[in-house]
C-alpha positions as CSV (number, residue, x, y, z in Angstrom):
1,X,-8.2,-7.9,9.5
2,X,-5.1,-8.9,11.4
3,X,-3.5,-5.4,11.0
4,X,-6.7,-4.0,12.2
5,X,-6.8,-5.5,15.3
6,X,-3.1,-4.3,15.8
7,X,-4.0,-0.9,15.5
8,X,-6.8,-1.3,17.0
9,X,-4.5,-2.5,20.1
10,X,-1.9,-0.1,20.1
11,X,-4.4,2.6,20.3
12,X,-5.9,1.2,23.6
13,X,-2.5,0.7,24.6
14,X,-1.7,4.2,24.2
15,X,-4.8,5.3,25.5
16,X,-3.9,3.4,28.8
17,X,-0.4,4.6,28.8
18,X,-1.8,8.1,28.5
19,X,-4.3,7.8,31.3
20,X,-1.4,6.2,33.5
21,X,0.5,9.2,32.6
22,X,-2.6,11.8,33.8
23,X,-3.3,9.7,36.5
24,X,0.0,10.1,38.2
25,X,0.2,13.8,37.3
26,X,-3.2,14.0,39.1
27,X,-2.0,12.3,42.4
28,X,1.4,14.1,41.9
29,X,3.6,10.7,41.7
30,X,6.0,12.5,39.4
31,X,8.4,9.2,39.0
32,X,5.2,7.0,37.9
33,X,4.7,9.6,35.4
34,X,7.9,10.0,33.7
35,X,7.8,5.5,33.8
36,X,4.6,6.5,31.7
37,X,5.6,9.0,29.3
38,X,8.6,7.1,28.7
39,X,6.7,4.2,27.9
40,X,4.3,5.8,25.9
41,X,7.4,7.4,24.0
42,X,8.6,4.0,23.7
43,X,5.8,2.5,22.0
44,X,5.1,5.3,19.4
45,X,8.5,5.5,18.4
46,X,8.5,1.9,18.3
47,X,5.5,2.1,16.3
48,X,6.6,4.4,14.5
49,X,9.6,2.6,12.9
50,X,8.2,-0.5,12.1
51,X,5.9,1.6,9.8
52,X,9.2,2.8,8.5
53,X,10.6,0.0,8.0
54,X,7.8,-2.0,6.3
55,X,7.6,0.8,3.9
56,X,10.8,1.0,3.1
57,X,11.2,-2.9,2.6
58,X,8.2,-2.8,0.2
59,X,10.1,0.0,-1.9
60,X,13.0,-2.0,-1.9
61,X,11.5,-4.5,-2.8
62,X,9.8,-3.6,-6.0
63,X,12.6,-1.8,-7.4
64,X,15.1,-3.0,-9.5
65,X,18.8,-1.9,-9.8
66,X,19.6,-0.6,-13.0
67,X,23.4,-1.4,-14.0
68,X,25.3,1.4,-15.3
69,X,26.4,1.2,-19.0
70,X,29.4,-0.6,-20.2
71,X,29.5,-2.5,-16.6
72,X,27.4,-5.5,-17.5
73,X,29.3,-8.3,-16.1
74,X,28.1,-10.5,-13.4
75,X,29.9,-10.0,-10.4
């Protein structure tokens, strides 16, 4: 539920970010709307990552090292 509501709020945040962006487009403010777009870049990339990263920690979490043969000691 938690991660729902999480999505749930980066998608209105992008959603604002993107009408922020349009907005100053509109009303040709071109420096508001590169502050947008590069916060709008920001946060997906952001985003983005931490999907990355949780997916990879999972995987590397689950699997276990194999040793190769003949080097069985404990280090």
């Amino acid at each position: 539920m938690v991660l729902m509501e999480t999505m749930t709020q980066m998608q209105m945040e992008m959603i604002m970010s993107s009408k922020e962006f349009v907005d100053a487009i509109a009303n040709n403010n071109n420096l508001e709307a590169e502050d947008a777009f590069k916060s709008a870049m920001q946060s997906k990339i952001g985003d983005a990552l931490e999907t990355k990263r949780k997916e990879i920690s999972k995987t590397y979490a689950q699997t276990v090292p194999k040793t190769e043969e003949g080097n069985d000691k404990e280090v």
